[in-house]
C-alpha positions, 0 to 999 in steps of 0.5 A: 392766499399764502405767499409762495417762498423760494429759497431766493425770496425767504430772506425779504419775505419772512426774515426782513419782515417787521411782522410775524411769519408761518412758514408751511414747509410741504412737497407735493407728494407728502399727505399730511401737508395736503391735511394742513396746506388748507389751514394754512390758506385759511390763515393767510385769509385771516392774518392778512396784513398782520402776518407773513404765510407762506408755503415753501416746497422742500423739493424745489427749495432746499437751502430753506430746509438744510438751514433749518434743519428739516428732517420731516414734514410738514413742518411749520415755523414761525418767526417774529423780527427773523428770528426763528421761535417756535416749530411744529412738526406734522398735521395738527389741528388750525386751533395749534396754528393759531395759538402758536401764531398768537403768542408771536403778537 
């Protein structure tokens, strides 16, 4: 299951890690996040132990999204060694997450 990521526990979680992360930033009310939040579980599923996923609720937490500057959503990041490299903004397909997570190993 992905990791639930709050404004407080981002840093440990995704920052600090010595692996790669995809952060989902989604809120309750968004329909496409509703289209890519399975994918992301999936994900979770099959990255497991190699790979940091988690969603994060823009609404609840929007330290994470002022810091990075999130104007839409869903927007999923990703990370390798806490850096910020790579973004996609809408729903797209599990085969687009994917790649982009690869190209973090």
């Amino acid at each position: 299951m992905a990791l639930e990521l709050t404004d407080a526990n981002f840093e440990e979680l995704v920052l600090k890690s010595g692996q790669p992360a995809v952060v989902d930033l989604w809120a309750e009310w968004c329909g496409p996040c509703r289209m890519v939040g399975p994918l992301v579980e999936e994900m979770s599923k099959e990255y497991e132990g190699r790979a940091v996923i988690g969603k994060l609720d823009v609404d609840s937490n929007p330290g994470v999204s002022a810091k990075y500057g999130i104007r839409n959503i869903p927007t999923i990041l990703f990370f390798k060694n806490g850096e910020l490299v790579d973004k996609q903004v809408g729903a797209v397909p599990k085969s687009v997450l994917v790649k982009k997570l690869e190209n973090l190993f």
